[in-house]
N, C-alpha and C positions, 0 to 999 in steps of 0.2 A: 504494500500500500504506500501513494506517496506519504513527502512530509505533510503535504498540506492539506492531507484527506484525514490522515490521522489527526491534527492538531484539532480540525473543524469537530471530526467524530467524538473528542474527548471535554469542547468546550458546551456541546450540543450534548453531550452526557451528565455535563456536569449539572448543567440548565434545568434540562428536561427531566430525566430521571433520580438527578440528585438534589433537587429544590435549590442548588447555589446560585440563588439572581445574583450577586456580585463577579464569581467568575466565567460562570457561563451563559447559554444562551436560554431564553423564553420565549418563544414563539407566544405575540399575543395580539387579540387586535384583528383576523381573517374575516370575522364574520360582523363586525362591528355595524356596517355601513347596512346590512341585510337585519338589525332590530330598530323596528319604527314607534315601538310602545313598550311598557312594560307592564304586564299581566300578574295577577295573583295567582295564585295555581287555583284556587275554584273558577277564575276566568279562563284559563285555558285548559281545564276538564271539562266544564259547559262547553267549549270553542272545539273541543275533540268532541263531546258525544254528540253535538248540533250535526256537526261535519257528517259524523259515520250516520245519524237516521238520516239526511239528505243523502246519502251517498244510496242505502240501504232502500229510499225510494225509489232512486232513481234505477237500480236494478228491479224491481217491481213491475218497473215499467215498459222492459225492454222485454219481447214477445218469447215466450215458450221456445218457440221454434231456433231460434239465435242461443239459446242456452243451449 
């Protein structure tokens, strides 16, 4: 392995798997710009079971025959 694949794989180890934010890396921050609100967890169990009965109709509705 080079040097500078090793040095990245031990700083990104330190980071990631060893909790050290001072010497190595933390990947943080990817999904940031994709949250628009922020929900209570009973707003987004209502927001998951609303989903699946409209999803759950909406197969209802599609013909026998196509299943």
């Amino acid at each position: 392995m080079p040097h500078f694949c090793r040095k990245w794989y031990f700083v990104y180890k330190k980071g990631i798997f060893e909790g050290d934010i001072y010497e190595g890396e933390v990947e943080i921050g990817q999904i940031a710009s994709s949250v628009h609100s922020l929900k209570t967890a009973e707003e987004v169990i209502k927001e998951l079971i609303n989903d699946f009965n409209a999803a759950l109709k909406r197969t209802k509705e599609i013909p026998s025959f196509i299943l």
